[in-house]
C-alpha positions as a Markdown table, in Angstrom:
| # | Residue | x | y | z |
|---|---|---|---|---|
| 1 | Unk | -49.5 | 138.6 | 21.7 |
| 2 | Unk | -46.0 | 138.3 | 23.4 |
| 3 | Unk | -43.0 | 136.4 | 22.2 |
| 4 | Unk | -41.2 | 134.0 | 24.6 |
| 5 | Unk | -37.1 | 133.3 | 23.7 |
| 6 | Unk | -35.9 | 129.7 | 24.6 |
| 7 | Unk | -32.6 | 127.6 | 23.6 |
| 8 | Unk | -32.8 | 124.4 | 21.8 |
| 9 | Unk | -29.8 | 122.6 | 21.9 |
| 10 | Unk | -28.0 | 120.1 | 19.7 |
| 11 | Unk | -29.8 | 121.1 | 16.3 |
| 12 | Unk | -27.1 | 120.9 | 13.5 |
| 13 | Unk | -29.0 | 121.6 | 9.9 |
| 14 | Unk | -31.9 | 123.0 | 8.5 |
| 15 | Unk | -34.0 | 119.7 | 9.1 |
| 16 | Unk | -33.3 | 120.1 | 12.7 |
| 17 | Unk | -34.9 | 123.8 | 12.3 |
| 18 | Unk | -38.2 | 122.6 | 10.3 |
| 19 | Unk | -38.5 | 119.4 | 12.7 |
| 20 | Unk | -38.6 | 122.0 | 16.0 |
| 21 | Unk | -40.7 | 124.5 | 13.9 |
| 22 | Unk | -43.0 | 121.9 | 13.2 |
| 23 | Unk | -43.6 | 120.5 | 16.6 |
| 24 | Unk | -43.8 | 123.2 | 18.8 |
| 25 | Unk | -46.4 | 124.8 | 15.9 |
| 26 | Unk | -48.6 | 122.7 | 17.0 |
| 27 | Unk | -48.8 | 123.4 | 20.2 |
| 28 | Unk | -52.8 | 125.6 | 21.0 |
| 29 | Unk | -51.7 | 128.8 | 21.9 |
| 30 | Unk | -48.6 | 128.9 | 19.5 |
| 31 | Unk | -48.9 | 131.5 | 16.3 |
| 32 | Unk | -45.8 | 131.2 | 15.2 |
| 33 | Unk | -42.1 | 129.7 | 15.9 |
| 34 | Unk | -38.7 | 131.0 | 14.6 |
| 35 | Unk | -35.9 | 129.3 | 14.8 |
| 36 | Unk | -32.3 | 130.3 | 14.3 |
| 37 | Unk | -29.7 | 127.4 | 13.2 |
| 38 | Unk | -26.6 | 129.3 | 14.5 |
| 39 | Unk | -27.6 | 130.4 | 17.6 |
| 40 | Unk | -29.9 | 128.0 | 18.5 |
| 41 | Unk | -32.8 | 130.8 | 19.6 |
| 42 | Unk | -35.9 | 129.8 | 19.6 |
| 43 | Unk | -38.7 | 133.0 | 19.7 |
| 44 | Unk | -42.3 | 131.5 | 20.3 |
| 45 | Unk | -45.1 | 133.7 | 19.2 |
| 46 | Unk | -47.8 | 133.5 | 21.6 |
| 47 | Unk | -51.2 | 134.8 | 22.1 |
| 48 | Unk | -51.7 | 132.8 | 25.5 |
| 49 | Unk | -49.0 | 131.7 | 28.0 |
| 50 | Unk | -47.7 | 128.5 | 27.3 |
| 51 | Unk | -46.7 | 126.4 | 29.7 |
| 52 | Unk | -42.5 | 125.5 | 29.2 |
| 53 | Unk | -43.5 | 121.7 | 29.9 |
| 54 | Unk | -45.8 | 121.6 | 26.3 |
| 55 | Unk | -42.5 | 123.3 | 24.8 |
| 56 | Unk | -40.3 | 121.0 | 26.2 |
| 57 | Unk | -42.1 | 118.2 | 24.9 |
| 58 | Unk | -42.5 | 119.1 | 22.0 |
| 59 | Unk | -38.9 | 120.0 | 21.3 |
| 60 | Unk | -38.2 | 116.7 | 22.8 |
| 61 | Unk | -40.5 | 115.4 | 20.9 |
| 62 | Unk | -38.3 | 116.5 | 17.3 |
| 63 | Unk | -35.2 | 115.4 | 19.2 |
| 64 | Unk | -33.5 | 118.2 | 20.7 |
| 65 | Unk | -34.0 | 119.5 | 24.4 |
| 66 | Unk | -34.2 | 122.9 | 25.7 |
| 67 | Unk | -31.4 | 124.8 | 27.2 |
């Protein structure tokens, strides 16, 4: 398993964590997400590659984008 640290920009609250948490969950591959508010760090939990288009997506996806 490896751990792969993005930026998710524009999240303001803790609904904006769970909504990012939530989609990028489930993505196959993904074991689990962790998401800080303040910093805007996003560590995804791995246990295959991931490509950063599915992440991207799905951060999208919740309403954010990647930094």
């Amino acid at each position: 398993m490896s751990v792969e640290t993005y930026r998710v920009i524009g999240m303001t609250c803790g609904h904006c964590v769970a909504s990012v948490t939530e989609e990028v969950g489930e993505i196959p591959g993904v074991d689990r997400v962790e998401v800080e508010l303040s910093s805007g760090e996003m560590n995804v939990h791995v246990a295959q590659p991931v490509a950063r288009e599915a992440l991207e997506a799905a951060v999208i996806e919740a309403g954010y984008r990647l930094g």
